[in-house]
Every structure is written in C-alpha cells, then in structure tokens.
KELUM-586318 format. One record per residue (C-alpha): x, y, z; chain; residue number from 1. Coordinates in Angstrom, 3 decimals. Last residue first. Layout:
residues N
((X; Y; Z); 'A'; NUM)
...
***
This chain:
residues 242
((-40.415; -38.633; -15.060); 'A'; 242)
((-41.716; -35.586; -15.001); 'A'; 241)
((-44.791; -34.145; -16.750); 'A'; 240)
((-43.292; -31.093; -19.343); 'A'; 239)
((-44.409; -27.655; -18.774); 'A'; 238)
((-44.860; -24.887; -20.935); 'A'; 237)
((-45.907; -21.806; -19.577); 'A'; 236)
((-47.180; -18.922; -21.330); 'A'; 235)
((-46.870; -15.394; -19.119); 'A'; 234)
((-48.764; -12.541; -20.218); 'A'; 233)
((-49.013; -8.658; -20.274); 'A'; 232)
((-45.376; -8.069; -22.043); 'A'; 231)
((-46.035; -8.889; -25.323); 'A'; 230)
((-49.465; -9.671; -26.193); 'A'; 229)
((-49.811; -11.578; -29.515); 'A'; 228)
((-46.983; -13.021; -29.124); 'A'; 227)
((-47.527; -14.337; -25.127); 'A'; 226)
((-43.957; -14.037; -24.120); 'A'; 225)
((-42.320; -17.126; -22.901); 'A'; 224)
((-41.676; -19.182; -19.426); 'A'; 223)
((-39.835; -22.583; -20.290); 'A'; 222)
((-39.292; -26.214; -19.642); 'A'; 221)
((-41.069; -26.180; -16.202); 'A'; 220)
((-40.886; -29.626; -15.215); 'A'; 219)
((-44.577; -30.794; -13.409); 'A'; 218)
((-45.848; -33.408; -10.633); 'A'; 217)
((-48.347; -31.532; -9.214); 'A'; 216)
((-45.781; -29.361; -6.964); 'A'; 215)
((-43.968; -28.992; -9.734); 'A'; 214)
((-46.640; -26.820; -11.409); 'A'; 213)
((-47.445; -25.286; -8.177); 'A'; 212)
((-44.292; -23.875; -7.532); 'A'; 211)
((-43.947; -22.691; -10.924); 'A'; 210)
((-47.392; -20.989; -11.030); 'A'; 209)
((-46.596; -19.528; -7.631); 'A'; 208)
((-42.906; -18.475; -9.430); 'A'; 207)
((-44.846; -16.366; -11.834); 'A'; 206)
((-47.293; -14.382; -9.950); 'A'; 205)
((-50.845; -15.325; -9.693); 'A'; 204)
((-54.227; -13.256; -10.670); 'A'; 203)
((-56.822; -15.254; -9.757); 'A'; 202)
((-59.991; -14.077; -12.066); 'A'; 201)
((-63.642; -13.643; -11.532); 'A'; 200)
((-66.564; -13.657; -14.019); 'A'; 199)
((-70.005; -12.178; -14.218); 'A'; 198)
((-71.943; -12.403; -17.281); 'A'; 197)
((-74.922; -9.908; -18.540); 'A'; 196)
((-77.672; -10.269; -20.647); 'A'; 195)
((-79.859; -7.298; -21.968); 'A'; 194)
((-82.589; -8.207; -24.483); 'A'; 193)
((-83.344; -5.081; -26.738); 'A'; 192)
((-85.125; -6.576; -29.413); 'A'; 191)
((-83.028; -6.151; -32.490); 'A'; 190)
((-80.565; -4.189; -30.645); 'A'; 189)
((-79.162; -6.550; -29.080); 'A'; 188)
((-77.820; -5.180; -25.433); 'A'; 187)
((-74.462; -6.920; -24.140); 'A'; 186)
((-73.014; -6.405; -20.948); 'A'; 185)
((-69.817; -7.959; -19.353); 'A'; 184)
((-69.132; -8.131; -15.337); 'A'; 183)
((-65.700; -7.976; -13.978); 'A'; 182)
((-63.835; -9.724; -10.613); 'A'; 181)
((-60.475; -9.750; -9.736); 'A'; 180)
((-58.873; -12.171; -7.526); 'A'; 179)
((-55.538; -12.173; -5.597); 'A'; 178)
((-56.646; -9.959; -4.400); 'A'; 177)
((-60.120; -8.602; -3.463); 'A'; 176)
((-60.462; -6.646; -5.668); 'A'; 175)
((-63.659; -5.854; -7.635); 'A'; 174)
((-66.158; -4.922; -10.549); 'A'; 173)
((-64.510; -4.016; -13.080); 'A'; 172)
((-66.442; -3.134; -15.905); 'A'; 171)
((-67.145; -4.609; -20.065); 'A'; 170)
((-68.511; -3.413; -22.951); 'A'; 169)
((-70.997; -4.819; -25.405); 'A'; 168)
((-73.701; -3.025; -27.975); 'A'; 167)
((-75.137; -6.064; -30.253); 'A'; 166)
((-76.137; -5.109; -33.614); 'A'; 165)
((-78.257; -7.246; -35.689); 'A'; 164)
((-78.404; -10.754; -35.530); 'A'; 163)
((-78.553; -12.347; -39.015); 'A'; 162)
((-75.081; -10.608; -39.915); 'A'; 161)
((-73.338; -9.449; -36.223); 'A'; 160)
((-72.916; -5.382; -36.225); 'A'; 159)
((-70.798; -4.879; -33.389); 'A'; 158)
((-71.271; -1.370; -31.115); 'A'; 157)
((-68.448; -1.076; -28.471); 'A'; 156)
((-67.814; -0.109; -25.330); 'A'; 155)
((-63.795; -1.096; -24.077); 'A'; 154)
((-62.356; 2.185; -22.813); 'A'; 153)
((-65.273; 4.268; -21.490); 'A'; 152)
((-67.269; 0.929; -19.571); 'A'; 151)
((-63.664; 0.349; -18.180); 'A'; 150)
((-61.394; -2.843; -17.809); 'A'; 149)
((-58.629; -1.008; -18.509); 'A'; 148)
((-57.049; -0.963; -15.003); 'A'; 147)
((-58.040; -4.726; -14.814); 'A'; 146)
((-55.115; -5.166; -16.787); 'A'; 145)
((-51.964; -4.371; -14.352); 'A'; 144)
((-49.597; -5.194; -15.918); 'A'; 143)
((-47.489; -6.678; -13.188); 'A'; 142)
((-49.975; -9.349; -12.554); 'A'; 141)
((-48.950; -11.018; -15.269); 'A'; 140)
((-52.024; -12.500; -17.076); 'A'; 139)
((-51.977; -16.543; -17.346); 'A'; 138)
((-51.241; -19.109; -20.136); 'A'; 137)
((-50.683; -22.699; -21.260); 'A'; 136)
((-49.259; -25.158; -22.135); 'A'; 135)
((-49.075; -28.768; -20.915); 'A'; 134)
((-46.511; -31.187; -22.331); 'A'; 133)
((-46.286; -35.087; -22.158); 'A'; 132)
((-42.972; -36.932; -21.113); 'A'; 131)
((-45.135; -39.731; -19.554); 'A'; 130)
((-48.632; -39.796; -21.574); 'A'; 129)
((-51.259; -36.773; -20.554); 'A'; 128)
((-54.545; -37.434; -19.295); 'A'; 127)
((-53.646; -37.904; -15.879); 'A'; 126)
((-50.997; -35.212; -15.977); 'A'; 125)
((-54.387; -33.015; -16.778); 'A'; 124)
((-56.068; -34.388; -13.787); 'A'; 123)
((-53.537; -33.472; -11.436); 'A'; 122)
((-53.274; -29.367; -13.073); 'A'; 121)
((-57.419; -29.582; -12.771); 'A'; 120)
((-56.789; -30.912; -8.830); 'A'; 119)
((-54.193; -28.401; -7.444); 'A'; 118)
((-56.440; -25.322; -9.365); 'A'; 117)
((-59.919; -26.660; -8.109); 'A'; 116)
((-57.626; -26.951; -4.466); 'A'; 115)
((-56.836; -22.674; -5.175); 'A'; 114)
((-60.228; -21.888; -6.163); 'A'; 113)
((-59.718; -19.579; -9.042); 'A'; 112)
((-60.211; -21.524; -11.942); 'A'; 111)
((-60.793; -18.556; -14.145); 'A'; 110)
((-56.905; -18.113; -14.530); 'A'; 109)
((-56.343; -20.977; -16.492); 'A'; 108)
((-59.536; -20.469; -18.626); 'A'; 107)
((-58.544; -16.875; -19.569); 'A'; 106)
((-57.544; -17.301; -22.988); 'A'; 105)
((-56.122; -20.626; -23.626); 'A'; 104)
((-55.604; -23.924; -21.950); 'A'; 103)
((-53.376; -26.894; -23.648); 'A'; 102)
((-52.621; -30.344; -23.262); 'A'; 101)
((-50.041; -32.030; -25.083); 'A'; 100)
((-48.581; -35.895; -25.445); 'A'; 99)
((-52.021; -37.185; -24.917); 'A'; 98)
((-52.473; -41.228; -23.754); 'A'; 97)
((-54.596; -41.143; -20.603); 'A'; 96)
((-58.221; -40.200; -21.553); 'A'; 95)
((-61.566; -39.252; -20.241); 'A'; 94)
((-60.243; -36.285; -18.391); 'A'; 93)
((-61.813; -36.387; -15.031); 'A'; 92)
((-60.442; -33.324; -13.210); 'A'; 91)
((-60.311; -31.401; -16.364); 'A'; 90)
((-63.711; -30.142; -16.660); 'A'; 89)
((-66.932; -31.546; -18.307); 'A'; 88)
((-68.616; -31.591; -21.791); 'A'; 87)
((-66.584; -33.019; -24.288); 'A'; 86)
((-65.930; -32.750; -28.111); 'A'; 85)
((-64.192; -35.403; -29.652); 'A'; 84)
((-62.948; -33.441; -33.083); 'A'; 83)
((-62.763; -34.418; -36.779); 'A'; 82)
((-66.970; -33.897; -37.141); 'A'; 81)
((-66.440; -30.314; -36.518); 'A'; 80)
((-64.717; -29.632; -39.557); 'A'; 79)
((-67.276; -27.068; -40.355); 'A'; 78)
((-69.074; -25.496; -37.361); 'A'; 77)
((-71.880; -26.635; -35.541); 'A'; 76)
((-70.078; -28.998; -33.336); 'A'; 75)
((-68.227; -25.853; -31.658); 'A'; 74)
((-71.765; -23.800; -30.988); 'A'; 73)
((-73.089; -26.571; -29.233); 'A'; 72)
((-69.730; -27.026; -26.711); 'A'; 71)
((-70.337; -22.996; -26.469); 'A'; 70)
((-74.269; -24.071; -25.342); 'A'; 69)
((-73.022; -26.727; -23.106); 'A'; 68)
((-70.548; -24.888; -21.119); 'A'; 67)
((-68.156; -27.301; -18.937); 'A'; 66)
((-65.397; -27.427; -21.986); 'A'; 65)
((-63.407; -30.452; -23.221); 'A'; 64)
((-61.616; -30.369; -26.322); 'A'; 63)
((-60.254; -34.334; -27.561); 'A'; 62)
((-57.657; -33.571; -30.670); 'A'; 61)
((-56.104; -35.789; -33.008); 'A'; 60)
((-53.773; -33.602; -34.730); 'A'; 59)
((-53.312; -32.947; -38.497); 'A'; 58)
((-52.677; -29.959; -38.621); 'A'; 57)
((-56.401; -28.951; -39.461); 'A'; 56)
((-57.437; -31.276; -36.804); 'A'; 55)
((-54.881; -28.423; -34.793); 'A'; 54)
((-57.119; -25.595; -36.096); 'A'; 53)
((-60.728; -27.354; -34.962); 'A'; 52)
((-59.312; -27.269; -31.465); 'A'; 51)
((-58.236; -23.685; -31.458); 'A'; 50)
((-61.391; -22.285; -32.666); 'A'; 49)
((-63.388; -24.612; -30.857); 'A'; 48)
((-66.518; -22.712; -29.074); 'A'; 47)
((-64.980; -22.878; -25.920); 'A'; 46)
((-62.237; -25.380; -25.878); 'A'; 45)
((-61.627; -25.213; -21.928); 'A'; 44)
((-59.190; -28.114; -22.122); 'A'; 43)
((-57.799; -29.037; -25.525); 'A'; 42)
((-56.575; -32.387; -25.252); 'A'; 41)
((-53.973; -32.968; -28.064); 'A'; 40)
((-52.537; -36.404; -29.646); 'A'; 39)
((-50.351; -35.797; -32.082); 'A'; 38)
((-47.593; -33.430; -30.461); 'A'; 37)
((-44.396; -32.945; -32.397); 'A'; 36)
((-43.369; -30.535; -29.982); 'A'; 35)
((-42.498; -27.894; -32.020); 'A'; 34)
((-46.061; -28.403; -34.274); 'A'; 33)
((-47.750; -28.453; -31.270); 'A'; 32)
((-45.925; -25.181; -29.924); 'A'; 31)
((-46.675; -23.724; -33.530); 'A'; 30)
((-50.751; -24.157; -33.043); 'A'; 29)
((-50.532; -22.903; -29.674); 'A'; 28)
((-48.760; -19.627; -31.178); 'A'; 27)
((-51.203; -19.768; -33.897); 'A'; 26)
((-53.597; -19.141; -30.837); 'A'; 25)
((-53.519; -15.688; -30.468); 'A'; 24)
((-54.780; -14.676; -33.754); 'A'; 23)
((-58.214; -15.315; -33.033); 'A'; 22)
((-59.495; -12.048; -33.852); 'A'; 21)
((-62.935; -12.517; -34.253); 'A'; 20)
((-63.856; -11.722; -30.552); 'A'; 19)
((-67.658; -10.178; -31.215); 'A'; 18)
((-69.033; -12.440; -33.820); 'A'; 17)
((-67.043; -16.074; -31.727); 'A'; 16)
((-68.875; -15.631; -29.110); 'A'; 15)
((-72.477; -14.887; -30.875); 'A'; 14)
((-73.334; -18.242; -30.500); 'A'; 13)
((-72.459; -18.372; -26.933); 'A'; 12)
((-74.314; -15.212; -25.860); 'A'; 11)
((-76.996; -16.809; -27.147); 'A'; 10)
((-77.055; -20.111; -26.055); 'A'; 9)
((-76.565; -19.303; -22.324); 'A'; 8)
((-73.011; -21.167; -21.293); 'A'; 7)
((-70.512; -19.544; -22.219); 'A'; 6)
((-70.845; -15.095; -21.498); 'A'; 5)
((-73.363; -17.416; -18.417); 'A'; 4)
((-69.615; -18.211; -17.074); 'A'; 3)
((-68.786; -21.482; -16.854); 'A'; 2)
((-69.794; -24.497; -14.833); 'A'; 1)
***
C-alpha cells in the first residue's frame, strides 16, 4: 500500500497541483530513447506523468502503482487510454516481455523492508525480457537531505484552480538508520480539512545497491548523476544478465 499523500482521493488529485515540475523525468524519457526500449513497465507510476510521456514516444507502456486513488487520477488524464494501468506492486508483474523497467522519485527507496526490496528487484527481472534494463534512482546518503526537511524551509501556500489554496510543508520525523521517516501536512483552505501522510525511507549507499542488484540477477551498466539534481542522487541502470 502507499502512503495516504497516494492513496486518499484528495490528496491524490491534487498530486500533481503542488509538484508541477516534472522535469526530472525527461532523463527517463532519454534513457528509453538510448536504449531503444519499446516495451516499458513503469513501476510506482503514481499519477502517470512519466508513463503517459513515453506513449507519447511511442512506447508501449504497462505502470503499476499500489494506490488506487493516484491509479484514478492517471486514467483521468488525456492520453490515458494508450496506457495499461495497474494496481499492485512489482512482485507479480503481469508481464514477461519488457526491455525497460523504471522507478522514479522516491518509490525505490520507500520499499524499505530489506526481503520487500530482494523480492520487487526479482519480480522486475521477471517482467523484463533477457538483456532488459531497469533504471532507476535513490538519494545518496552523503547529502544529507533529511537536513532540509523542515516546517521553516519547505512551507508553502499553493493556490490550486477549483480547489482553493492548500498550505503544505513537510518535517522529519526520525532516524533510525538506515531509515528516515517524515510526515507531510496539507490544510485547504476552502474548508479547513487537515490530512497528513507519513512515509519512511531506506537510505542505502552505493555499492549495497550494487551488491544487491547482482545479487538478484543484475549487470550494473552505469551509476549517473540525477540531472535535475546533481550531486544528491544516484540513477542506476542495470541490465538483467545473461
């Protein structure tokens, strides 16, 4: 299941409102087009954004997410129609032929029970054809980001069109390492409903990812810088061996 910030209907449809800047996922967009990947799996799709911009390339995509209400959210937008949408998790994929899989955002790092993590990197080489790529990415611990996770340095007032505004910030609330835990708020205005979502993430170093990757049955083909956040992220791309 994810996080209630996915799954209750109204935080999920105003996702997309209050994180319009999408621009990290043209780099997703470019690996597919470097690859020469056609067949995409899109695991932890949210409400779609990347999903819906690789049917735009062309791609036959299948995006799987556990939260109903973002999975809603994602068939209500145009285009929708091009995409299999999925509800469920990555340990039962319901196909076998992709050449690319791909997590975004914070989904890789959400799944922060270590044999969850051993059996959602198995199920995606399930899905994926021999040769196939995964990609995807994960916070370096290095950089420390929970230090900014802060009521002072991330409140913020959005003003949503048939919603109203919706106040939103976010706090850290604890370490118990490797995971870190936070809890959003968000307070519409209109009525004053107050929601809030608590989420925990597994921060782990760069040669645990490796070593897990090949444990699962993985070639690491390369480490890069996120683009759109250089220096605070790892994004792996790894290859199923043969």
């Amino acid at each position: 299941m994810g996080d209630e910030e996915f799954r209750h209907p109204r935080l999920a449809a105003v996702y997309d409102a209050l994180d319009p800047d999408r621009s990290d996922l043209h780099a997703y967009v470019g690996i597919a087009a470097e690859l020469g990947a056609r067949r995409v799996v899109d695991i932890g799709c949210g409400t779609g954004a990347l999903a819906l911009m690789l049917a735009d390339q062309g791609c036959e995509v299948v995006a799987v997410d556990p939260a109903a209400a973002s999975l809603a959210v994602a068939r209500g937008k145009p285009g929708a129609q091009r995409v299999r949408w999925v509800e469920g998790d990555a340990t039962s994929l319901p196909v076998t032929d992709r050449d690319l899989a791909t997590i975004t955002g914070n989904a890789a790092q959400s799944i922060a029970d270590p044999q969850q993590w051993t059996a959602t990197l198995t199920g995606i080489r399930a899905a994926l054809q021999p040769g196939g790529h995964l990609v995807f990415e994960t916070r370096d611990p290095a950089a420390h980001a929970w230090e900014r996770w802060t009521k002072e340095a991330t409140y913020r007032i959005t003003e949503i069109p048939d919603v109203g505004a919706v106040t939103s910030w976010v706090e850290l609330t604890a370490i118990d390492w490797p995971l870190v835990s936070f809890r959003w708020t968000w307070i519409f205005q209109s009525d004053g409903a107050v929601f809030t979502s608590d989420s925990t993430l597994c921060f782990r170093e760069r040669d645990e990812v490796e070593a897990d990757l090949r444990a699962a049955g993985y070639e690491v083909v390369d480490v890069r810088d996120a683009s759109d956040r250089p220096g605070l992220e790892f994004v792996f791309l790894a290859r199923c061996a043969t």
